[in-house]
Structure formats: C-alpha cells, structure tokens
C-alpha positions as semicolon CSV with decimal commas, in nm:
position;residue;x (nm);y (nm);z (nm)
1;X;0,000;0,000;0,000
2;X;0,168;0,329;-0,078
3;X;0,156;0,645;0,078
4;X;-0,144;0,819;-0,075
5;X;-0,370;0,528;-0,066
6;X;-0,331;0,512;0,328
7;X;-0,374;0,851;0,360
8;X;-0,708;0,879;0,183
9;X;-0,784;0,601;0,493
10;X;-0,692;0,789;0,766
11;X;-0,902;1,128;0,546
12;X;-1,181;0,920;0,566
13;X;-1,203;0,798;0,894
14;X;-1,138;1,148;0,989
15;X;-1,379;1,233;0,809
16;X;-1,623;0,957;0,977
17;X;-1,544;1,057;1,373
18;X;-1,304;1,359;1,370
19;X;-1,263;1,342;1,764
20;X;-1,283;0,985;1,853
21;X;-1,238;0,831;2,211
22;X;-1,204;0,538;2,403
23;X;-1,563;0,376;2,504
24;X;-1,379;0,265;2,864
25;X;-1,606;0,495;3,140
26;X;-1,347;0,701;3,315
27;X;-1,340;1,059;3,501
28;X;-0,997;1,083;3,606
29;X;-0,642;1,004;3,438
30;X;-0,657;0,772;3,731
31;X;-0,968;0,594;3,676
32;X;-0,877;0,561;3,273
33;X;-0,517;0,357;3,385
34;X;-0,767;0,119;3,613
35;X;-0,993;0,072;3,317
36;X;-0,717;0,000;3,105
37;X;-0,571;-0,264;3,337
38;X;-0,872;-0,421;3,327
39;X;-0,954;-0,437;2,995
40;X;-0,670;-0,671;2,845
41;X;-0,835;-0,978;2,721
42;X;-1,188;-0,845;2,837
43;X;-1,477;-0,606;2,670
44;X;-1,526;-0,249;2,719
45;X;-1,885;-0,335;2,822
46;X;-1,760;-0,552;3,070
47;X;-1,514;-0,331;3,254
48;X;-1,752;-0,058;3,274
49;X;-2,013;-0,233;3,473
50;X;-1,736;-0,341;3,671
51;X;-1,594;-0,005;3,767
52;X;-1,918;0,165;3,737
53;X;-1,938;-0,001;4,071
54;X;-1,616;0,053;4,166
55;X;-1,503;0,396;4,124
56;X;-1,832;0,464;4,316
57;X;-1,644;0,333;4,658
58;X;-1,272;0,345;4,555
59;X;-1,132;0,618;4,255
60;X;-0,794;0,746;4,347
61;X;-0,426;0,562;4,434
62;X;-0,525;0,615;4,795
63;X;-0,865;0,449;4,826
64;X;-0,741;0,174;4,587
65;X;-0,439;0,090;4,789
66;X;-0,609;0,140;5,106
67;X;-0,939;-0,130;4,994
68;X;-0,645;-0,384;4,944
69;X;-0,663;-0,709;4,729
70;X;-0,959;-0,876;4,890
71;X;-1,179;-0,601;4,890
72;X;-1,120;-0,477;4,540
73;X;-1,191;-0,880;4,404
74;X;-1,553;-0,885;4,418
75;X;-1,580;-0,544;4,230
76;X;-1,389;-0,710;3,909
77;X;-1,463;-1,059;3,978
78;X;-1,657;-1,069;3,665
79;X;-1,384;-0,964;3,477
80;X;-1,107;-1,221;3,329
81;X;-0,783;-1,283;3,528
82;X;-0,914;-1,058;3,794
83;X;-0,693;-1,230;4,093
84;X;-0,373;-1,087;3,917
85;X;-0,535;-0,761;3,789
86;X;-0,668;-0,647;4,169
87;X;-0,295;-0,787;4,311
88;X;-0,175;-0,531;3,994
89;X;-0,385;-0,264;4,053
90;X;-0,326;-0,247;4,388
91;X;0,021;-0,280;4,377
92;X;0,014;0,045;4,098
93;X;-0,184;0,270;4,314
94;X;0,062;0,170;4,610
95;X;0,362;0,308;4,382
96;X;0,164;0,594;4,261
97;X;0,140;0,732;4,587
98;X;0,475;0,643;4,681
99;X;0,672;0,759;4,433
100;X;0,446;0,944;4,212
101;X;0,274;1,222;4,466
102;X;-0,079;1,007;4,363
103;X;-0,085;1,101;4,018
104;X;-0,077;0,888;3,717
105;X;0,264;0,962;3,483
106;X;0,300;1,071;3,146
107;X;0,584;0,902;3,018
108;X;0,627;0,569;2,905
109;X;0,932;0,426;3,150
110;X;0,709;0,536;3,409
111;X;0,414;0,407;3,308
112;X;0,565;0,072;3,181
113;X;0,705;0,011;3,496
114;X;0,430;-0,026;3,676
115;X;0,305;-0,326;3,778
116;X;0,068;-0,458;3,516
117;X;0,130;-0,193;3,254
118;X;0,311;-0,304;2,917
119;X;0,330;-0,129;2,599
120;X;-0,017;-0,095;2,483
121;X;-0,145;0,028;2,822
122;X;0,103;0,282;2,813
123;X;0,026;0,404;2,475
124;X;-0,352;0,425;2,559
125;X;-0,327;0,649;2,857
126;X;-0,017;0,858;2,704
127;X;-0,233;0,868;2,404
128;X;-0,648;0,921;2,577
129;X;-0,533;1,094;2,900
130;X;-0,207;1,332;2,811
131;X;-0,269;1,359;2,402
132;X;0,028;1,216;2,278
133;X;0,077;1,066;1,917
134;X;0,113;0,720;2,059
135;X;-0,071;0,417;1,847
136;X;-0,160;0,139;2,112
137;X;-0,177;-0,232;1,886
138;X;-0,451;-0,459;2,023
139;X;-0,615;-0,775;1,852
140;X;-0,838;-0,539;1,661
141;X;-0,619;-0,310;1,530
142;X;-0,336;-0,596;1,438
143;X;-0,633;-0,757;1,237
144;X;-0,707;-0,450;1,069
145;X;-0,382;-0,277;1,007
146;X;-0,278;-0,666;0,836
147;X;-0,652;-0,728;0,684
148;X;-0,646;-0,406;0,532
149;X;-0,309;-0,412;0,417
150;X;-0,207;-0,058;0,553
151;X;0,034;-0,135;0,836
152;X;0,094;-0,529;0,826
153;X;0,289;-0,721;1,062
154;X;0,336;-1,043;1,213
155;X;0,360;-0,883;1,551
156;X;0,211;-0,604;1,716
157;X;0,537;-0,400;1,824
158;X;0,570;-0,463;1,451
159;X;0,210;-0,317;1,349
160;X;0,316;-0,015;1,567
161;X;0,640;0,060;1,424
162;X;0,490;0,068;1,093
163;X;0,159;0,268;1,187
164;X;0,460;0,537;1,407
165;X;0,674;0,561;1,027
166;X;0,389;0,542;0,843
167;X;0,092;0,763;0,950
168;X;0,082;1,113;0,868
169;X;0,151;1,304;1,236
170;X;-0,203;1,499;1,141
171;X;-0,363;1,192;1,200
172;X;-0,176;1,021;1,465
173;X;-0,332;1,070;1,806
174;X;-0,661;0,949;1,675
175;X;-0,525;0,654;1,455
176;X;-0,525;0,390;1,777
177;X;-0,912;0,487;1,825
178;X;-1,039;0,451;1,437
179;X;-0,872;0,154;1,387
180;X;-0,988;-0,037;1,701
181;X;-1,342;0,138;1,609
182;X;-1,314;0,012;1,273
183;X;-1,226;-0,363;1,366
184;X;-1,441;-0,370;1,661
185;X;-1,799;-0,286;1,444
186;X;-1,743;-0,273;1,095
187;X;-1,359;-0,534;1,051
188;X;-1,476;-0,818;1,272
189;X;-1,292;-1,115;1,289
190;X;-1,499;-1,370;1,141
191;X;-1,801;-1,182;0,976
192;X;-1,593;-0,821;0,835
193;X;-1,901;-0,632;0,721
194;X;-1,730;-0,507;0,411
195;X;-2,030;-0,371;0,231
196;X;-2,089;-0,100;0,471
197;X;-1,707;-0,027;0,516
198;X;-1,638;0,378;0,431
199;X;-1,248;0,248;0,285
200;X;-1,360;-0,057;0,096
201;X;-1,282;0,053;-0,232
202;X;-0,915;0,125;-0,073
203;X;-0,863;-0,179;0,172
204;X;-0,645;-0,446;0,022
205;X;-0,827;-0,739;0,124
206;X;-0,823;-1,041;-0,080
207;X;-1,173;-1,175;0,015
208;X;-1,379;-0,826;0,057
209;X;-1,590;-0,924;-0,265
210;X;-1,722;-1,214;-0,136
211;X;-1,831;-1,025;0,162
C-alpha cells in the first residue's frame, strides 16, 4: 500500500469521527489507567459495569491501595484474570502514591514500569489521557492494520512501528481509536461487514468481494 492510498484512509475515517475516544467509562487520568488494566483480554462493556461499581467506593491511588486485594476482588470478579489484575492494581496505586505524589505519569518508562502496565497500556493512557501521538496495537487493530493491508505485521510492536513511520503526524493521536473502532464494528474477525465499510474501495483485502 503506498503512501497516498493510506492517507485517503486515515481522510476518511477522519472524516467519519473527527474526535474519537475510548468507550472505557473514566473521570480521572486515574480511573482511565484502572480501566485499562482491566480491559486486556476483556470487553469495554464488561469493565464498565465493573468499575461503574467501583469507582463509586474506591477512585484514586489512595482508596485503591487502602481497599487492598480482597476487597477490590468482588468489584472485578466478573472480569477475566481478575486475581492478578486487583494484586496489579493495587500494587500500581501503592507506587503511585509512593513515588508518584498520587498522580498517574505521562511518560512511558514510568508508566511501563508499573506493575501490570506493558506497551499498549502505556500508549492508551499517554495517548487518551495526556494527548500524545502514541498508536496502542490490540487484537483489533493488528487484524485490521494486516486485513487491510495498511500497516501489516506479524507482531504487534511490529504493526506499531509501521503505523509510528507510516501515519501522517495529522492523524496520529486518533489513529489507535479509528482503527480499534473500525475492527471492533465494521472489521470483525470472522463476519468483516465489508459492504458497509467507508475504505472498501481502498482496503487491500483479498476476500472483501465475497463479503
């Protein structure tokens, strides 16, 4: 895919949802990096009923580290691999108000070494909560940016690399959200609904017309 053709992607998902956002419920920087913790290998749906509950009892470093492991498990228990993600979040807010005055960091050694946090989670709150041009790859977006042939990869540090050389800076802050928009309604994994795609007649995708 060359250089104009992936632009006139990124145009038209601009063009679709100019200011697009995570759909993880959060009202502090804080709250987002719990979310986010949460979320690996579970829905956005899910999370949010979980700390829709949550953040109504315990929102900051301080209430978090204070509630403790045992008390935080019921309020994610729903939520997949939830005995290491409360011993995780626990452990983060613990740090943040050690070493951080109780607020969550913007930069990425910071962030990543937290307990918990890897790459992606770092890009999405550098990214959603302090606006930088970071591209967080999940199992949506590796799907797409390979599917559609305009960042592929055969591993996500890979996917980002390419999206980080290859997209535009104009477009970069929102590229993580209308790619993991586009592959969570419109690229799906099994069913892609090509026929209602707004860059079909640019994605590269060998099977689109039998969509």
């Amino acid at each position: 895919m060359n250089a104009a053709k992936r632009a006139k992607i990124l145009q038209r998902l601009r063009a679709q949802n100019p200011t697009p956002t995570t759909e993880l419920n959060y009202r502090s920087q804080f709250e987002l990096l719990v979310a986010v913790m949460l979320s690996a290998q579970a829905t956005d749906i899910s999370v949010n009923k979980a700390t829709g509950n949550l953040f109504e009892v315990a929102n900051t470093p301080a209430k978090i580290a204070q509630m403790g492991t045992r008390r935080l498990k019921p309020f994610i228990k729903s939520i997949g691999l939830y005995n290491n993600k409360a011993k995780n979040i626990v452990a983060t807010a613990q740090i943040l108000m050690d070493q951080h005055e109780g607020r969550v960091p913007d930069t990425r050694q910071a962030l990543e070494a937290l307990p918990g946090v890897g790459r992606k989670t770092a890009n999405v709150i550098l990214n959603t909560a302090f606006n930088q041009a970071t591209i967080a790859v999940d199992t949506h977006i590796f799907r797409v940016a390979n599917r559609t042939g305009l960042a592929p990869g055969k591993t996500p540090l890979e996917v980002e690399k390419q999206l980080v050389t290859w997209v535009p800076d104009e477009y970069k802050r929102h590229t993580h959200h209308w790619l993991i928009l586009l592959g969570r309604y419109t690229c799906t994994a099994r069913k892609p609904q090509c026929g209602r795609c707004v860059i079909l007649d640019l994605c590269e995708y060998q099977e689109k017309a039998a969509k």
